[in-house]
N, C-alpha and C positions, 0 to 999 in steps of 0.2 A: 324382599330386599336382598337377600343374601344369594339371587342368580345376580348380582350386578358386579361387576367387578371394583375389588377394593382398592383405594388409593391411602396409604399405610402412611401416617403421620406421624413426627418425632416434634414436638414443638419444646425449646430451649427455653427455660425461663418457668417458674413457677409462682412467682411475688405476683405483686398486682396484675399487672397484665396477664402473667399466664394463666391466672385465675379468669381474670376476662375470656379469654380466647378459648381454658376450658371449658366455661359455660359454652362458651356459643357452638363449641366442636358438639358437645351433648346434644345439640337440640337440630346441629346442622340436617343429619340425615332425615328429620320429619320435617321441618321447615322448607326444605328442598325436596321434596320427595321425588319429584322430574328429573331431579339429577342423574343422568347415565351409571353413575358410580355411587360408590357408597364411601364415608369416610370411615377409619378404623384410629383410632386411639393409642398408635401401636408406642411409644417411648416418649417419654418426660423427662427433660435433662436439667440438670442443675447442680450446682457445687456442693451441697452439705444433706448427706447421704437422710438424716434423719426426718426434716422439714421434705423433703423431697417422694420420698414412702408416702409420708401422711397425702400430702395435695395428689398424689397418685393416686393412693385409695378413696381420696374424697370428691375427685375429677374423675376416674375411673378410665385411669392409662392402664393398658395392659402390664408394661417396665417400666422401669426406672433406669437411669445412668446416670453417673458424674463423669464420665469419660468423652466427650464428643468427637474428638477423633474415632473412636469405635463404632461410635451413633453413625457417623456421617462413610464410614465404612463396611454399614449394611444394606447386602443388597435388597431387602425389601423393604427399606422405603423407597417413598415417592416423594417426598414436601417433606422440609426444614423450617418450621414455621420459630422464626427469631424473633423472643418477644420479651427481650432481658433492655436492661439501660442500655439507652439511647449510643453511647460511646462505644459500646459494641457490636454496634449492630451491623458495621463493612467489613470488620474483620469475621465474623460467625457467619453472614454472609456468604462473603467472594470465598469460603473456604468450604463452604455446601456447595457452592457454585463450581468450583472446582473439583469438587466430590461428585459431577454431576446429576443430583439432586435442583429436583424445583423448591423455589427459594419463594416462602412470602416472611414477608418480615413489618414488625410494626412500626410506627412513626415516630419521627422522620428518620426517612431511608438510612440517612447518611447524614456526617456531622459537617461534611462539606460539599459544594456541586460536584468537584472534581470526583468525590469517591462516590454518589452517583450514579454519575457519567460512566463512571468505571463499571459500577453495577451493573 
């Protein structure tokens, strides 16, 4: 696995959901094993430095950050994976979008069609 080229994930959010999303990051690379690429675990974001560590080490992100500006200002990511409340999730978003970063983000997209559409 490690001649396949990595595709370096930061995913936003570590409460429930991110909890969800990092199970599924742990098991994506065997579950998919035909996949061209590999995923990497590279950064775990979130506001409160302490609770953040721990789901890092108990998910097994390589970093941590509370800063997303800085996150979304590395060049080695690939994916913004946005998986914080729902209210957030067009501004964390269009502003990885704009950092251009591939953007997956969880449901639903947007708190309206318009922001979206915009996506």
């Amino acid at each position: 696995m490690a001649d396949k080229p990595a595709l370096k994930v930061a995913l936003i959010g570590y409460s429930f959901m991110g909890r969800a999303h990092s199970n599924a990051y742990q098991q994506v690379n065997r579950f998919f094993p035909e996949s061209p690429y590999r995923i990497e675990r590279a950064v775990l974001v979130g506001r409160t430095a302490g609770p953040l560590e721990e789901a890092a080490k108990t998910w097994g992100w390589t970093d941590t950050s509370t800063d997303v500006d800085a996150v979304l200002g590395r060049p080695d990511i690939d994916i913004v994976h946005v998986a914080t409340p729902n209210i957030s999730h067009y501004e964390l978003s269009m502003r990885a979008l704009e950092a251009g970063k591939h953007v997956l983000c969880e449901k639903p997209l947007a708190m309206t069609a318009r922001q979206a559409r915009e996506m």
